[in-house]
C-alpha positions in Angstrom: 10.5 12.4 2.0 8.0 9.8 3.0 4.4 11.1 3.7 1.9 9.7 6.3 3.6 6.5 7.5 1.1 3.4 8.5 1.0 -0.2 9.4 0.4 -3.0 7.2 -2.9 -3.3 8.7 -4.2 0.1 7.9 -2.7 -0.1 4.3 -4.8 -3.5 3.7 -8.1 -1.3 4.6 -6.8 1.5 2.5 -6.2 -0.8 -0.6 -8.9 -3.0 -0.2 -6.7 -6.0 -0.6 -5.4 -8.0 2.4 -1.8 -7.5 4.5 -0.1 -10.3 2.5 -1.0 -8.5 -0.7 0.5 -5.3 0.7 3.7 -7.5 1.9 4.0 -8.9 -1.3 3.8 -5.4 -3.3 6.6 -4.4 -1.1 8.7 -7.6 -1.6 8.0 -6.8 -5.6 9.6 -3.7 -5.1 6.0 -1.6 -5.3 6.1 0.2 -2.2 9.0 0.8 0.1 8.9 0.1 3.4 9.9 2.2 6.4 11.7 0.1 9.2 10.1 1.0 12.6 12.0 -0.3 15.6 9.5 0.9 17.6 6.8 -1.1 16.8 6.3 -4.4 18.0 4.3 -6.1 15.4 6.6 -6.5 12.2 8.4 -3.1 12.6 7.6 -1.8 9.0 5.8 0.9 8.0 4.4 2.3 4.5 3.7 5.2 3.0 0.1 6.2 2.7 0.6 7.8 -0.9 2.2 4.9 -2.7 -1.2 2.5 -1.5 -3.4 2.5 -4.5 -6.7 3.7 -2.7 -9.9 1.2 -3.2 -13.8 2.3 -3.6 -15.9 2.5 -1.1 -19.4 3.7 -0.5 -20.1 7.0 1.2 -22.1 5.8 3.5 -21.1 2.4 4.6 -17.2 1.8 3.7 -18.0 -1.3 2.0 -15.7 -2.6 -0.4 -16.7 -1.3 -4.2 -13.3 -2.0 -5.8 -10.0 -3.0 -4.6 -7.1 -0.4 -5.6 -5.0 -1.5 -8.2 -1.9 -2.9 -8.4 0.9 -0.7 -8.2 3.5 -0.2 -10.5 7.3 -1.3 -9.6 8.8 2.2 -8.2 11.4 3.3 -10.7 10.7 2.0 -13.3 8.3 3.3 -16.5 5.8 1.7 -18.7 6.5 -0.4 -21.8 4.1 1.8 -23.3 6.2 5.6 -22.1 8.6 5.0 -25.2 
């Protein structure tokens, strides 16, 4: 079951990358996304704990660090063998 549930817009904050990165990541099959017939912008939602979360300072929110890239959801690491 899906956690917090937010729009692309929120995401691209959270991840400190912009919406077409977090579109993209979806299309690529790293997050899922959560149709939403009740929104009127692009109807899709995603799940805050599948966004990778960026650094930012404390005080003023700036960007430190973009999150990184997630990983393709089901699947595992060359490296797991």
């Amino acid at each position: 079951m899906p956690g917090l549930l937010i729009p692309v817009d929120l995401a691209a904050h959270v991840a400190g990358h912009p919406a077409a990165t977090i579109r993209r990541w979806a299309c690529e099959g790293r997050l899922t996304r959560h149709p939403d017939s009740s929104r009127r912008k692009n109807g899709v939602l995603y799940d805050i704990d599948e966004i990778p979360e960026a650094k930012r300072d404390k005080d003023t929110l700036k960007l430190i660090e973009p999150g990184a890239t997630p990983p393709v959801i089901g699947t595992t690491s060359l490296l797991a063998a």
